[in-house]
C-alpha positions in Angstrom: 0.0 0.0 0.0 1.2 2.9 -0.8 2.2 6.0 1.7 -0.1 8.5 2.6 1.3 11.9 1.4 1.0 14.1 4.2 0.3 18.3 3.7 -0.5 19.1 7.1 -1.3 16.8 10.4 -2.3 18.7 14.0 -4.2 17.6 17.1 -7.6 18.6 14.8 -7.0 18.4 11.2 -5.6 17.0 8.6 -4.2 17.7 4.9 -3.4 14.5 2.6 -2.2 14.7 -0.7 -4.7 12.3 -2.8 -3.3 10.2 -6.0 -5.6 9.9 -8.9 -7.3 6.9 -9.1 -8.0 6.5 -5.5 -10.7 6.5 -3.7 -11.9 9.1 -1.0 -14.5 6.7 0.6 -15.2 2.9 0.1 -17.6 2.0 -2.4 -19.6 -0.9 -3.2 -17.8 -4.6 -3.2 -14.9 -6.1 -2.2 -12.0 -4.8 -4.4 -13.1 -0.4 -3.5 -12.8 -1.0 0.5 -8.9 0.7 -0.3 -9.4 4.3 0.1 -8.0 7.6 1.4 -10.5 7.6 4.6 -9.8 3.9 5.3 -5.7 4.7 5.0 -5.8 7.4 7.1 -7.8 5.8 9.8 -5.0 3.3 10.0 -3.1 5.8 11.0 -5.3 8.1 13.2 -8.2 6.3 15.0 -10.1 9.7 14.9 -9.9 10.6 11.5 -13.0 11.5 9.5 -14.4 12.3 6.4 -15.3 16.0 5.5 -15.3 16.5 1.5 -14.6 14.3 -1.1 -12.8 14.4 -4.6 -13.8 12.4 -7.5 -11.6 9.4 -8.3 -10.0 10.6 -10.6 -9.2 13.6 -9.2 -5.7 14.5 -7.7 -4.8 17.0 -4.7 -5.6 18.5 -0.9 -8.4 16.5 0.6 -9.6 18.0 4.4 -9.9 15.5 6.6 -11.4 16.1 10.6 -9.9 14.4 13.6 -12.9 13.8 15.5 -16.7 14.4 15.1 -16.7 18.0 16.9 -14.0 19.3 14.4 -15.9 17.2 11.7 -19.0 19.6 12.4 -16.6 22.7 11.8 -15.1 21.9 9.1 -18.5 20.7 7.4 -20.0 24.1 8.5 -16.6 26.0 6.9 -17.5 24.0 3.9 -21.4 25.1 4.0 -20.7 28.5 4.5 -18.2 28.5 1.3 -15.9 29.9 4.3 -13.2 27.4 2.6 -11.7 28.9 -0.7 -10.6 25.8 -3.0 -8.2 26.3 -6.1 -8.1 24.1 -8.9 -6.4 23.1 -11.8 -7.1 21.8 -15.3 -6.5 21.2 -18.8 -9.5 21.1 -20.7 -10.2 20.3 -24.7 -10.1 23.6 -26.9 -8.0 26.9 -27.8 -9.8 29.6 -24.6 -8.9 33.1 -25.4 -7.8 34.5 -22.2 -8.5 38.2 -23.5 -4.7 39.4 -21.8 -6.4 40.3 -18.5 -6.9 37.0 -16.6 -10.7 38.2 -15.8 -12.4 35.3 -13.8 -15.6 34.5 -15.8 -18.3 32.7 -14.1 -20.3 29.3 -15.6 -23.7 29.3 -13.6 -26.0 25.9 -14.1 -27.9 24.1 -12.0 -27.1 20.5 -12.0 -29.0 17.7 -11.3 -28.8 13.8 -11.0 -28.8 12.5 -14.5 -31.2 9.0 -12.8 -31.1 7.5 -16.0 -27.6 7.1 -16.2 -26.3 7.7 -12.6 -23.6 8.5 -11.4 -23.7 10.9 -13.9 -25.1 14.4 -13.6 -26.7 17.0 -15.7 -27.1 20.5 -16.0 -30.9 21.4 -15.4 -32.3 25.0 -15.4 -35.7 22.9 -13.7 -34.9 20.5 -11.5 -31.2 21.3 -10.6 -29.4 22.9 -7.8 -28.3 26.1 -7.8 -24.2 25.7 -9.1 -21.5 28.2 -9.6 -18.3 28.0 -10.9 -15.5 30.8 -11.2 -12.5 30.6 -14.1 -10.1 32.0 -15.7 -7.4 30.9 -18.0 -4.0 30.2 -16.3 -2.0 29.4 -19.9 -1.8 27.7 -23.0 -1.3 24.2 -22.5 1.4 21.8 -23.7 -1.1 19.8 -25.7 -2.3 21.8 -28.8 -5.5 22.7 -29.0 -6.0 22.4 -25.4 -6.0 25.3 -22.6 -5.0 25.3 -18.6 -7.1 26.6 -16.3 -7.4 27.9 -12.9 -11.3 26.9 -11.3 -12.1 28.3 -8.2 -15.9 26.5 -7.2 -18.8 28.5 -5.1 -20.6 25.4 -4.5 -19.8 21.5 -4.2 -21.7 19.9 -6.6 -21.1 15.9 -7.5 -18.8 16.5 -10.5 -19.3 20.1 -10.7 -16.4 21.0 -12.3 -16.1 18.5 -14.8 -20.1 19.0 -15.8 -19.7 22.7 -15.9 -16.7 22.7 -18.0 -18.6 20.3 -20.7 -21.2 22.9 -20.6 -19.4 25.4 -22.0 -17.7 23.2 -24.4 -14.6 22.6 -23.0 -14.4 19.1 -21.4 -11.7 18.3 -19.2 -8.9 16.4 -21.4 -9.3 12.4 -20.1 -12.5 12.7 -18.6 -14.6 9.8 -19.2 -17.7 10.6 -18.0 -18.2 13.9 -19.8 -15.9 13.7 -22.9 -16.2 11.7 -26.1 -13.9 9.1 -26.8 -11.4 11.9 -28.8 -11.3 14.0 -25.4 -10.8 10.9 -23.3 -7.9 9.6 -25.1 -6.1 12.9 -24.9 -4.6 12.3 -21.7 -3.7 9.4 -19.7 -5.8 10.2 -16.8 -8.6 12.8 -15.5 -6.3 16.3 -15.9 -8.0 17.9 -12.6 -6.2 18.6 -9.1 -7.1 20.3 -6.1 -4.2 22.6 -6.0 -5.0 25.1 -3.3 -6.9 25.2 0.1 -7.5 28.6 2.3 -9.5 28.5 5.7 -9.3 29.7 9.4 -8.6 27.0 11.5 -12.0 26.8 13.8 -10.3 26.0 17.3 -7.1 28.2 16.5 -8.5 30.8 14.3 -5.0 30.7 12.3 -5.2 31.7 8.7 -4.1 28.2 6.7 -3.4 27.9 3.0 -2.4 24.5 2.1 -1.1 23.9 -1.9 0.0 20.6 -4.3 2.1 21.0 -6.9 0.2 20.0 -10.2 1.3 16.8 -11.6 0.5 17.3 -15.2 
């Protein structure tokens, strides 16, 4: 198994550094039970889950130590009092306009039940779903553009369903790309490169960061 790649460890919270293609949580049958939340509670009893990232998603996962830090951190989380950076490559030439303007991509988003997991941006029946941007460079791939994502709310697969919205899919995503996209990369290009909160026992200002790995 391998090591748990640790940002940040105190007597309330923790920071782990998660690979893609592991999970955050167990899911269903024998051969998902490996995940971040069951790693780390090999290592600390009292650890518990507070957000999640897809799968295939790299970077800073929060964890809690303990159920009354849990509730704090799930209420930072609520409160969008924890700013979250990330990064990806998505499919498609973006013109960044030379002033690095965020723009904003707001869709609700719904369960697709259908086809679940997937979801599905729905003016009716969705929830309420914003997402800032703003393009961070050209990317090494041609015709394909980095960007910088900075999330208002925490939507199942927010980022990767807003960003096929607006006709960029993220390059290896396959749930929300076609086949073309998918095979662009090797792996989902999304990481959770930043985190900024105030600690709630402390009150220390935190920022927590990951260097992108693609």
């Amino acid at each position: 198994m391998p090591l748990l790649q640790v940002i940040h460890e105190d007597e309330a919270l923790l920071v782990l550094d998660k690979p893609a293609g592991l999970l955050c949580v167990p899911g269903r049958g024998a051969d998902k039970q490996d995940c971040l939340s069951e790693r780390a509670r090999q290592r600390w009893h009292d650890a518990l889950v507070v957000h999640r990232l897809d799968m295939g998603t790299s970077g800073l996962v929060l964890m809690a130590r303990g159920i009354e830090m849990q509730r704090a951190l799930g209420h930072a989380f609520a409160t969008q009092q924890v700013d979250k950076r990330y990064e990806a490559v998505v499919d498609g030439v973006i013109d960044a306009g030379g002033d690095g303007a965020w723009r904003l991509i707001d869709a609700p988003i719904a369960a697709d039940w259908p086809r679940r997991p997937l979801r599905i941006v729905d003016p009716v029946h969705g929830k309420a779903s914003l997402t800032r941007w703003r393009v961070k460079a050209a990317a090494a791939q041609p015709g394909a553009t980095r960007l910088e994502l900075a999330p208002h709310t925490g939507r199942t697969h927010q980022l990767r369903v807003h960003l096929a919205h607006i006709g960029h899919p993220i390059l290896g995503d396959a749930l929300y790309a076609d086949e073309a996209v998918q095979a662009r990369a090797p792996r989902l290009l999304l990481h959770a490169a930043r985190l900024e909160l105030t600690h709630p026992f402390s009150g220390e200002p935190l920022r927590f960061e990951s260097r992108v790995p693609f």
